[in-house]
PDB file of N, CA, C and O in Angstrom:
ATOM      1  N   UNK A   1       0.591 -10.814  10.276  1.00  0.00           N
ATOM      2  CA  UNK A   1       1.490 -10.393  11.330  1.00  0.00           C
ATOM      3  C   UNK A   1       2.395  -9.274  10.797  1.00  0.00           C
ATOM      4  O   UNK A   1       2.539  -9.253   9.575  1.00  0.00           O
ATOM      5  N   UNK A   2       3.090  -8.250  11.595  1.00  0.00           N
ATOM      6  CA  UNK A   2       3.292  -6.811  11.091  1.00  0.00           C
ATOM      7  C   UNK A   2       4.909  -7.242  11.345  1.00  0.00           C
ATOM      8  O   UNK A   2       4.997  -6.925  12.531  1.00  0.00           O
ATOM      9  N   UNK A   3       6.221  -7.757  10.986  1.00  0.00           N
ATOM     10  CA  UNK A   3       7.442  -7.295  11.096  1.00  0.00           C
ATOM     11  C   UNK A   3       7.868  -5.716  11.640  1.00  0.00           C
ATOM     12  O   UNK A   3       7.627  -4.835  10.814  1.00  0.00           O
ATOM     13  N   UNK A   4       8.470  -5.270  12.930  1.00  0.00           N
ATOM     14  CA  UNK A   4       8.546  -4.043  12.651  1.00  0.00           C
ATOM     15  C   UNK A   4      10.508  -4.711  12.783  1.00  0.00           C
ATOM     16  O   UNK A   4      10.938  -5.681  13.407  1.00  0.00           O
ATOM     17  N   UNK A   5      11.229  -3.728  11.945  1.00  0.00           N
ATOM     18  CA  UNK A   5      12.923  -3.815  11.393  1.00  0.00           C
ATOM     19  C   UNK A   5      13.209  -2.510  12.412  1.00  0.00           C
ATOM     20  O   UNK A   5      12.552  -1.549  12.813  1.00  0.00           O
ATOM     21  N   UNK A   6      14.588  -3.039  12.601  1.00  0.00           N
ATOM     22  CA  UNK A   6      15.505  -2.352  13.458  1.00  0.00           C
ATOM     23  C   UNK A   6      16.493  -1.656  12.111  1.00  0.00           C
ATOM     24  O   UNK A   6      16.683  -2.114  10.984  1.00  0.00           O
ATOM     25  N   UNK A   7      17.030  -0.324  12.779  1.00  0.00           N
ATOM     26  CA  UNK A   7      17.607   0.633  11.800  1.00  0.00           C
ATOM     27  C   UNK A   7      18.635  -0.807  11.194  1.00  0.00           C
ATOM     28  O   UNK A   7      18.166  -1.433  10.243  1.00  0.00           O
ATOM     29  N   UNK A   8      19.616  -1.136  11.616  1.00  0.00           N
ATOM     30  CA  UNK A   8      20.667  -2.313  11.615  1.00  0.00           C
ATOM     31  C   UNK A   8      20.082  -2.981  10.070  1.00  0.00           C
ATOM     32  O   UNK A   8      20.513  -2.802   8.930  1.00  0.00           O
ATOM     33  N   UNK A   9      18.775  -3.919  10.639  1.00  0.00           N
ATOM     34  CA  UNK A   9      18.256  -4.854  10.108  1.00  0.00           C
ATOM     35  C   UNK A   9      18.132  -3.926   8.322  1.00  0.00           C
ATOM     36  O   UNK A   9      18.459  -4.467   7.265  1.00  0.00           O
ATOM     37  N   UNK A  10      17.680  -2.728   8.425  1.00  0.00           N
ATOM     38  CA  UNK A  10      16.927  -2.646   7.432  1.00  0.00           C
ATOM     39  C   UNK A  10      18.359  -1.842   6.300  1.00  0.00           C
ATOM     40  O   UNK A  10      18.351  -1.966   5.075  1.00  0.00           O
ATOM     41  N   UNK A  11      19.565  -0.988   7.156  1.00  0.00           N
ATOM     42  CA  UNK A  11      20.261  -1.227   6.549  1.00  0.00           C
ATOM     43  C   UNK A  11      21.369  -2.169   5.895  1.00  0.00           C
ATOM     44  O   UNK A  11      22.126  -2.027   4.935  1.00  0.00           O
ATOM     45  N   UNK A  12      21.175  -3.066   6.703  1.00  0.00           N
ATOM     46  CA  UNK A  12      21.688  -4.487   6.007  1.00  0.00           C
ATOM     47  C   UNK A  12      21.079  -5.206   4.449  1.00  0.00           C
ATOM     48  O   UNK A  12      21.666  -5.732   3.504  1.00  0.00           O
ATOM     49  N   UNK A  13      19.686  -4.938   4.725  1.00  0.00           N
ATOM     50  CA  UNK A  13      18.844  -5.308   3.099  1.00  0.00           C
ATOM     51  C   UNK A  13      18.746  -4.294   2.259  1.00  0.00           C
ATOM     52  O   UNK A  13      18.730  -4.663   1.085  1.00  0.00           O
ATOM     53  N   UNK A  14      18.657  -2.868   2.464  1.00  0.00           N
ATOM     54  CA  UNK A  14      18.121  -2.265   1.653  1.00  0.00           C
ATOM     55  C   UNK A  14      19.811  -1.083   1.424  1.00  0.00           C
ATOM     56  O   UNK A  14      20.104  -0.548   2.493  1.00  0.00           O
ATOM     57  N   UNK A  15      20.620  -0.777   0.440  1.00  0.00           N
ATOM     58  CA  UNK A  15      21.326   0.211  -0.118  1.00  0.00           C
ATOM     59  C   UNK A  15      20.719   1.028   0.213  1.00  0.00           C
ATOM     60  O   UNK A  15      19.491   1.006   0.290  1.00  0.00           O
ATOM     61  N   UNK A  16      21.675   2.246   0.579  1.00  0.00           N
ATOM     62  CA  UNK A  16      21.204   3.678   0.277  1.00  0.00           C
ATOM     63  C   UNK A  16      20.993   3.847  -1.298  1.00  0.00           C
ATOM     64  O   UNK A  16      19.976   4.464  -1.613  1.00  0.00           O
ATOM     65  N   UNK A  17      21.564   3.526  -2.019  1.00  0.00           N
ATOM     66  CA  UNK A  17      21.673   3.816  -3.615  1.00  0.00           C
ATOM     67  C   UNK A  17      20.019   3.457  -3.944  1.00  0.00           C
ATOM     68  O   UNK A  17      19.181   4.118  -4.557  1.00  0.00           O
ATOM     69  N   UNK A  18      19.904   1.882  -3.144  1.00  0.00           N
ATOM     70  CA  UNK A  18      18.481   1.313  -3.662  1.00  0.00           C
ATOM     71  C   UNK A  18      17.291   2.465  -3.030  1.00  0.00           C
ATOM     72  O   UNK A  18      16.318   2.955  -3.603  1.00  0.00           O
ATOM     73  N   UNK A  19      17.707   2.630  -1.884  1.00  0.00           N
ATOM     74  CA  UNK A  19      16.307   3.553  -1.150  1.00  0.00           C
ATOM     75  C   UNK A  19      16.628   5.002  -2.079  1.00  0.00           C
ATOM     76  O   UNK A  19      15.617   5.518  -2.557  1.00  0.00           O
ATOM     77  N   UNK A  20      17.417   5.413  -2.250  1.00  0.00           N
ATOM     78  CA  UNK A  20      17.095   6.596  -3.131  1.00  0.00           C
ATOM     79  C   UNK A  20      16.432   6.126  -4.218  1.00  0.00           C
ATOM     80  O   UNK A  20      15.291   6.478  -4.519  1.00  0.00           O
ATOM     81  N   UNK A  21      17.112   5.327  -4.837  1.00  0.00           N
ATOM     82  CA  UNK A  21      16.110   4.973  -6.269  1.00  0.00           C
ATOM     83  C   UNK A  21      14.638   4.878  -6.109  1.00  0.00           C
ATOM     84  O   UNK A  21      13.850   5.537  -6.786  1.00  0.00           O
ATOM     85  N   UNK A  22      14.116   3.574  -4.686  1.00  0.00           N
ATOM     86  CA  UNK A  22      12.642   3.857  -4.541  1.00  0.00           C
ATOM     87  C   UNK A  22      11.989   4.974  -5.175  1.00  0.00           C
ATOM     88  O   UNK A  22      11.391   5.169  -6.233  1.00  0.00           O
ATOM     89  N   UNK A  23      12.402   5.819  -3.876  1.00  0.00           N
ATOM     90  CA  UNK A  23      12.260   7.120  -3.276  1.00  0.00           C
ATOM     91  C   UNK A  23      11.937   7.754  -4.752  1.00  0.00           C
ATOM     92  O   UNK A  23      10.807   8.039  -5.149  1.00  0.00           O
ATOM     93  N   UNK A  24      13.038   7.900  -5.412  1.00  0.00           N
ATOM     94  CA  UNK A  24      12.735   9.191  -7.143  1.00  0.00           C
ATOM     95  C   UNK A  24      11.631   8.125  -7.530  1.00  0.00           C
ATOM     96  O   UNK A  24      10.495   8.593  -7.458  1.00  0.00           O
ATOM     97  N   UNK A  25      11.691   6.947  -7.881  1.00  0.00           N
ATOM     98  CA  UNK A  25      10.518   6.050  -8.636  1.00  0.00           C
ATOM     99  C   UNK A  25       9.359   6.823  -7.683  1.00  0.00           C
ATOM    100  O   UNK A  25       8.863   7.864  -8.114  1.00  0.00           O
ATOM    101  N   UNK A  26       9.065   6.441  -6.757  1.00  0.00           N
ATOM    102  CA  UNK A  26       7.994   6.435  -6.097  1.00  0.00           C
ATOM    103  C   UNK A  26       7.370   8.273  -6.533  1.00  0.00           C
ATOM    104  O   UNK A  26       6.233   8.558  -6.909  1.00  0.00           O
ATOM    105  N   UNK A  27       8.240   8.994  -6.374  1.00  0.00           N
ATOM    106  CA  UNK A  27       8.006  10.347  -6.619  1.00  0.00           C
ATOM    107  C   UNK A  27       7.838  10.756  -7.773  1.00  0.00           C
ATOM    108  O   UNK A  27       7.560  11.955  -7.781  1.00  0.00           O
ATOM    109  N   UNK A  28       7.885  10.268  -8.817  1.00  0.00           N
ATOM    110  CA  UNK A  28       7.822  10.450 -10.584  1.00  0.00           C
ATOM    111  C   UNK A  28       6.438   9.597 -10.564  1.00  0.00           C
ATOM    112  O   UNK A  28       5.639   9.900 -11.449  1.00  0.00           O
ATOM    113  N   UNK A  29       6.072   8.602  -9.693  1.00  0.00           N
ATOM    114  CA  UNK A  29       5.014   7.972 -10.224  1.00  0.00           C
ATOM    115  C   UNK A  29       3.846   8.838  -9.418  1.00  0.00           C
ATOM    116  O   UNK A  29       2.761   9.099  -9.939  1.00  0.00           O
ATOM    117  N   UNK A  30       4.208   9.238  -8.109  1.00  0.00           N
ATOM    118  CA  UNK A  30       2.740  10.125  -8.206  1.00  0.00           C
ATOM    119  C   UNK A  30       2.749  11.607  -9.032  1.00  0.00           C
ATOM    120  O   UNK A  30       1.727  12.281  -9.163  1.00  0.00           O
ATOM    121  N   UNK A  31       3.836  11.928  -9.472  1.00  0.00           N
ATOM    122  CA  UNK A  31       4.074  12.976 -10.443  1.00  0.00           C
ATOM    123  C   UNK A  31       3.312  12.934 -11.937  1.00  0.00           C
ATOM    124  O   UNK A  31       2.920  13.820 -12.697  1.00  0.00           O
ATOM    125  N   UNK A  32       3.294  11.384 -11.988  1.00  0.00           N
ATOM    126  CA  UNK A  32       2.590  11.466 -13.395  1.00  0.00           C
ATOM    127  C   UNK A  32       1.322  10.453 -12.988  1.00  0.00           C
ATOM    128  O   UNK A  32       1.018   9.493 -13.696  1.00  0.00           O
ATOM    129  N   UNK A  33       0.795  10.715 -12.052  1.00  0.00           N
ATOM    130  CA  UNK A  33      -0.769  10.123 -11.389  1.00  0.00           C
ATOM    131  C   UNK A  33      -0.459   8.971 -11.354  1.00  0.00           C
ATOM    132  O   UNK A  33      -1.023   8.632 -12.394  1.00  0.00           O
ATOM    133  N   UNK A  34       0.082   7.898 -10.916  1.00  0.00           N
ATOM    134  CA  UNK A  34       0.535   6.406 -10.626  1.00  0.00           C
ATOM    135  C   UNK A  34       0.356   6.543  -9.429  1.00  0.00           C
ATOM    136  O   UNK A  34       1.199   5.678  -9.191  1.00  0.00           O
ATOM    137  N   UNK A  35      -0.041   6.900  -8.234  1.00  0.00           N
ATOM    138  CA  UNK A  35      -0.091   6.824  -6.841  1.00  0.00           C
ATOM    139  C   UNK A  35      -1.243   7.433  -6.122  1.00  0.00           C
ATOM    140  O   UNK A  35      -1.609   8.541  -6.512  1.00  0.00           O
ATOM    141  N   UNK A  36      -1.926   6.817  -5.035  1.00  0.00           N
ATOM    142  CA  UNK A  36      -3.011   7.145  -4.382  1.00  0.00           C
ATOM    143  C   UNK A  36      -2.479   7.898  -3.123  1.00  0.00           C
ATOM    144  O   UNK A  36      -2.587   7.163  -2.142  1.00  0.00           O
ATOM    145  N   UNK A  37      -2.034   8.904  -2.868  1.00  0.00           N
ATOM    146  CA  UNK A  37      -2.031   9.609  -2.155  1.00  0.00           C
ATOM    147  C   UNK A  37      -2.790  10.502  -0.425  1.00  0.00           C
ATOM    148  O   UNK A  37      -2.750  11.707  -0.179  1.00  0.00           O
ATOM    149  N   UNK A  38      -3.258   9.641   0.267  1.00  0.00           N
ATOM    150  CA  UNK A  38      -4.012  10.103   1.229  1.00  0.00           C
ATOM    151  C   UNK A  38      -3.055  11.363   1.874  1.00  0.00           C
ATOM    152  O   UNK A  38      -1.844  11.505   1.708  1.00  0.00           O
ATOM    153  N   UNK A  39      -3.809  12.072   2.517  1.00  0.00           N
ATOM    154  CA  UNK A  39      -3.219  13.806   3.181  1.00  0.00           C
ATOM    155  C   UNK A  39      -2.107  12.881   4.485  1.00  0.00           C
ATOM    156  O   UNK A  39      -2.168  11.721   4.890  1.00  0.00           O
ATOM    157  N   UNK A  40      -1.412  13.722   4.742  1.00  0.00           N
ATOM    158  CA  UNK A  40      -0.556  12.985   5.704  1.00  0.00           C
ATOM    159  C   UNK A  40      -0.824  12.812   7.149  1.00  0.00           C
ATOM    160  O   UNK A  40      -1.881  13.359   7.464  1.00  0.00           O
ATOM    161  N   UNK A  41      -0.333  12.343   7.942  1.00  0.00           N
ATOM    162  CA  UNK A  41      -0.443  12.189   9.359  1.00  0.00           C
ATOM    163  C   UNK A  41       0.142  12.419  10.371  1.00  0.00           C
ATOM    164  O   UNK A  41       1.102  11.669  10.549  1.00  0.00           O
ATOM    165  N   UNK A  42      -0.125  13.577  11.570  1.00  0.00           N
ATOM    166  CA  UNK A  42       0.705  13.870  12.242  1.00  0.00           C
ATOM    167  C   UNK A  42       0.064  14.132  13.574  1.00  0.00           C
ATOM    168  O   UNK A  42      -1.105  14.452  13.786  1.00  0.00           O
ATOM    169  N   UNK A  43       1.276  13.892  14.648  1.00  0.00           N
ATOM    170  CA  UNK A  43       0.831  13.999  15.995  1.00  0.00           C
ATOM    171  C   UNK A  43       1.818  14.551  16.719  1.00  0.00           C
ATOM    172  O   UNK A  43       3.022  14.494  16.465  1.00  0.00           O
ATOM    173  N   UNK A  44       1.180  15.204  17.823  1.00  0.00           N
ATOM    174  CA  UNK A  44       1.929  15.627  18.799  1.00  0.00           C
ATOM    175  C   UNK A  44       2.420  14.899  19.793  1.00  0.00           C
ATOM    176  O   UNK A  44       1.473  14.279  20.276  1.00  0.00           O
ATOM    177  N   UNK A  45       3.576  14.608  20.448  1.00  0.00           N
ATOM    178  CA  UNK A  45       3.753  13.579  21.163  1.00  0.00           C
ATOM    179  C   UNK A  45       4.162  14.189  22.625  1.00  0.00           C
ATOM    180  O   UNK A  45       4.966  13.350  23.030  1.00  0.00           O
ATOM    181  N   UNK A  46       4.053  15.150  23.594  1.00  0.00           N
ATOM    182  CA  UNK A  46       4.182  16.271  24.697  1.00  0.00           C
ATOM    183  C   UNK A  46       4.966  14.825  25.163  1.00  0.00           C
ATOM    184  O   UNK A  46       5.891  14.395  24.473  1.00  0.00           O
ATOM    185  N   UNK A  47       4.537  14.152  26.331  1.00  0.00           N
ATOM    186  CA  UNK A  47       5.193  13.584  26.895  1.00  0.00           C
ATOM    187  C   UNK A  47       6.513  12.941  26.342  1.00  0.00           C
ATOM    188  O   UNK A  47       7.446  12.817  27.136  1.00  0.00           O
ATOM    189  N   UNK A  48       6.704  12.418  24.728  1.00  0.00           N
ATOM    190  CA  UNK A  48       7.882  11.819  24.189  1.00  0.00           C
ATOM    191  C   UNK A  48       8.861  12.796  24.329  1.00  0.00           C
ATOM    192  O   UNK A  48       9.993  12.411  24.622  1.00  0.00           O
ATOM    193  N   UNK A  49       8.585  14.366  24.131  1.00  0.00           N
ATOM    194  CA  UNK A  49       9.520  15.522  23.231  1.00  0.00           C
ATOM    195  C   UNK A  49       9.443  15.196  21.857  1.00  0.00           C
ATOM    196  O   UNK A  49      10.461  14.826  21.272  1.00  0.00           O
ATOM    197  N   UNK A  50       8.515  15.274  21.358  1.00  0.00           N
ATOM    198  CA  UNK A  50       8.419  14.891  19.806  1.00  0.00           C
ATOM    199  C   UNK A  50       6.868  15.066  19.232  1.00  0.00           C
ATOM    200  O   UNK A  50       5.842  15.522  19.738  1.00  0.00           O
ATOM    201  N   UNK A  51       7.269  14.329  17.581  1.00  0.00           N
ATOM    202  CA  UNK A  51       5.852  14.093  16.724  1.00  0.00           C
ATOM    203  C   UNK A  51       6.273  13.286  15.963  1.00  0.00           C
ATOM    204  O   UNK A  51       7.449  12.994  15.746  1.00  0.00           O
ATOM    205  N   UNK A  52       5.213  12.815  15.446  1.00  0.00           N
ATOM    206  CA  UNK A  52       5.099  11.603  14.540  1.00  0.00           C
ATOM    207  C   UNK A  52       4.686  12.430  13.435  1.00  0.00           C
ATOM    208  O   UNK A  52       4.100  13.490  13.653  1.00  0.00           O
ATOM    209  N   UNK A  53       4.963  12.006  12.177  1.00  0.00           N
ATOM    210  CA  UNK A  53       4.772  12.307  11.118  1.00  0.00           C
ATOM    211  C   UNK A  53       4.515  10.932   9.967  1.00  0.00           C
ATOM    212  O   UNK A  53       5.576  10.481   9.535  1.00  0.00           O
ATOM    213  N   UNK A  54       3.135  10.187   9.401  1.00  0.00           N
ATOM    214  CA  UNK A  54       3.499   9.787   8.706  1.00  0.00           C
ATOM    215  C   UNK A  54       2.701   9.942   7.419  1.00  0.00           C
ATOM    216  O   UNK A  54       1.580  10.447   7.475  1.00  0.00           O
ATOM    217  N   UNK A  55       3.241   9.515   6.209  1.00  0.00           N
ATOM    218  CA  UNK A  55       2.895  10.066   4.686  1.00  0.00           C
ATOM    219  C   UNK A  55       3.245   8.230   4.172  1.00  0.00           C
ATOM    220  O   UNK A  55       4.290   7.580   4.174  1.00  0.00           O
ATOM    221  N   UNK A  56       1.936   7.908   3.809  1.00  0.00           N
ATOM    222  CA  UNK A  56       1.899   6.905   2.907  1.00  0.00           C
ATOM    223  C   UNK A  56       1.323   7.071   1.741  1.00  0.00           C
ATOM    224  O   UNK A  56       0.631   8.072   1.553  1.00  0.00           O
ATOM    225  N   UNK A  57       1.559   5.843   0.461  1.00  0.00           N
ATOM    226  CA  UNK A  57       0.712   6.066  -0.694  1.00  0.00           C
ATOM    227  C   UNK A  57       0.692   4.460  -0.908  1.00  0.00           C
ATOM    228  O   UNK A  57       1.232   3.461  -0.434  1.00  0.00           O
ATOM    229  N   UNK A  58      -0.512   4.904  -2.177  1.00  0.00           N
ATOM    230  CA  UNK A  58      -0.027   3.520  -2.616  1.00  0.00           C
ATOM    231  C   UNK A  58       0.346   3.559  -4.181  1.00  0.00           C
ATOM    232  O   UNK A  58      -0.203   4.432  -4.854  1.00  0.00           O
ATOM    233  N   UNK A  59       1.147   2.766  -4.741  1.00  0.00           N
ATOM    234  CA  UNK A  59       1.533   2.890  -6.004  1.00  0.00           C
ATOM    235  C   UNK A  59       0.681   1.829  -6.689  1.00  0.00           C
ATOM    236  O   UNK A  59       0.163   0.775  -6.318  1.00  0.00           O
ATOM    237  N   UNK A  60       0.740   2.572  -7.932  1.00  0.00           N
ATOM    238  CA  UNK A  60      -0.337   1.718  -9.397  1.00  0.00           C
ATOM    239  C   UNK A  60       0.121   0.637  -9.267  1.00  0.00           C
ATOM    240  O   UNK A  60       1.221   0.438  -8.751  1.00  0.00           O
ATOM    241  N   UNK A  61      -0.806  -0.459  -9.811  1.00  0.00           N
ATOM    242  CA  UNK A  61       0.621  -1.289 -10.301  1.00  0.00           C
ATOM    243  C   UNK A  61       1.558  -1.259 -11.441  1.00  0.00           C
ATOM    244  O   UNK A  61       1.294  -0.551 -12.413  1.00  0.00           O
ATOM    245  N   UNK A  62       2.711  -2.024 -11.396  1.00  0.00           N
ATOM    246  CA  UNK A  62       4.058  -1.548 -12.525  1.00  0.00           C
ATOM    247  C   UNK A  62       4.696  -0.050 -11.810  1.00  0.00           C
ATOM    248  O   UNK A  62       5.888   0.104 -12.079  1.00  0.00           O
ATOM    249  N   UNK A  63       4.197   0.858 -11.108  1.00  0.00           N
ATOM    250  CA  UNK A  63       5.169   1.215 -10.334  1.00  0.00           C
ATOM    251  C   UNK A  63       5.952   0.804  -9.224  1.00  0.00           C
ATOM    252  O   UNK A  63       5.975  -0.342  -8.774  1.00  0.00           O
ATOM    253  N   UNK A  64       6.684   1.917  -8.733  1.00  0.00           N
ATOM    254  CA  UNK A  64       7.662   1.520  -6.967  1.00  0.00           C
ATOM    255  C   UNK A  64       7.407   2.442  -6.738  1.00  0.00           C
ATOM    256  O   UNK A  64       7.353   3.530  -7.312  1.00  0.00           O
ATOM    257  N   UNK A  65       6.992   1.614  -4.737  1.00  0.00           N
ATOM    258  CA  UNK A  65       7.124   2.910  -4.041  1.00  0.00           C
ATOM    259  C   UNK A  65       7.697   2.573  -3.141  1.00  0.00           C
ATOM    260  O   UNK A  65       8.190   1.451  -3.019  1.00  0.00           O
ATOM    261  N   UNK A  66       7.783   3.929  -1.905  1.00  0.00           N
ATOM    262  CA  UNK A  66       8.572   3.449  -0.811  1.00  0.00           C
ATOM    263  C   UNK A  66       8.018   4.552   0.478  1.00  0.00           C
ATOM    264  O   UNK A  66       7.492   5.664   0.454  1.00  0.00           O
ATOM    265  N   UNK A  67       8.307   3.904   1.238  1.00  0.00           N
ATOM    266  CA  UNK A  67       7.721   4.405   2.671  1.00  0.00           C
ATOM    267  C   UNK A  67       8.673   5.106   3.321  1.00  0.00           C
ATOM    268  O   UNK A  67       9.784   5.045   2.796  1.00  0.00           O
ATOM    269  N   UNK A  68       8.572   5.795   4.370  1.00  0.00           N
ATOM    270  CA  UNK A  68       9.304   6.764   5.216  1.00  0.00           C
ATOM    271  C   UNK A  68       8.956   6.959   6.602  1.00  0.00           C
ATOM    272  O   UNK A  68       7.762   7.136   6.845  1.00  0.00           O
ATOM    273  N   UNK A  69       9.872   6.959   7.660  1.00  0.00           N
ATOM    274  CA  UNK A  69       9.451   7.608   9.316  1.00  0.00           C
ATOM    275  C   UNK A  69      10.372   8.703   9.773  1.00  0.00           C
ATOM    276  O   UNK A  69      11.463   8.956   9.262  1.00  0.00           O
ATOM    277  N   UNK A  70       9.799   9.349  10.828  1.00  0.00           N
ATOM    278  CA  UNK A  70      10.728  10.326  11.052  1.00  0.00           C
ATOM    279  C   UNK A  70      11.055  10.204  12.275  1.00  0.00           C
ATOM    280  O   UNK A  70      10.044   9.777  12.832  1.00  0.00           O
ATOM    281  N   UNK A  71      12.448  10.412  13.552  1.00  0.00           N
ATOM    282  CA  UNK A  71      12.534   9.683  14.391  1.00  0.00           C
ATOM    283  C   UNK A  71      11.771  10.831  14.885  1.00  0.00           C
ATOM    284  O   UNK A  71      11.247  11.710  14.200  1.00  0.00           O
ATOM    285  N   UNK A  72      11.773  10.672  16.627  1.00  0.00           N
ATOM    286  CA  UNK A  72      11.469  11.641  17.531  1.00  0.00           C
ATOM    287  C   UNK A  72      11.854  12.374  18.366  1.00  0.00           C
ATOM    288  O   UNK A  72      13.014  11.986  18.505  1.00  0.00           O
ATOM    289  N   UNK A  73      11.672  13.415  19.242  1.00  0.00           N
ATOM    290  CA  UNK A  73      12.676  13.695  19.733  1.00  0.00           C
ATOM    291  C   UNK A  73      13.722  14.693  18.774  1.00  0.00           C
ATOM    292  O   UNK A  73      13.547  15.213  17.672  1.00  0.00           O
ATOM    293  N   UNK A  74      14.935  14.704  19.767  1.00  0.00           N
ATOM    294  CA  UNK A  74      15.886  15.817  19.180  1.00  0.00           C
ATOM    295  C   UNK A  74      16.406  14.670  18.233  1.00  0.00           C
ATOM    296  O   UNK A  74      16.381  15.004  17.049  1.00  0.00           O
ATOM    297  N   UNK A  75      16.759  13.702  18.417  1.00  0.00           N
ATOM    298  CA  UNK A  75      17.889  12.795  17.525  1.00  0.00           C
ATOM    299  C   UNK A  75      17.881  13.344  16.054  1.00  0.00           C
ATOM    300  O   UNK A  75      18.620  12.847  15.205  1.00  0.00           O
TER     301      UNK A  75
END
């Protein structure tokens, strides 16, 4: 079953301090080949006013990684 987190929810568990940290881990590890990298994903969304953009990986193990969305729209 897929949890999807509300902005609220997810800044309640996760620090900004901690999501930056991911974030550099995750980026040093595909920097030094620790991460599987697929090309990214993107769509046009006409009817929303927007696009989707998403970029996953996966990390070795013994690394961190971390995921990302982008909203839509002007926001």
């Amino acid at each position: 079953m897929v949890r999807v987190l509300g902005r609220d929810e997810v800044r309640r568990l996760v620090s900004m301090a901690d999501a930056i940290a991911a974030v550099r881990a995750a980026l040093a590890a595909a920097d030094r080949g620790g991460a599987v990298m697929p090309a990214p994903f993107g769509m046009r969304l006409p009817d929303a006013g927007g696009e989707v953009h998403v970029k996953g990986a996966y990390v070795l193990a013994g690394e961190h990684g971390a995921g990302r969305d982008v909203p839509l729209g002007d926001s």
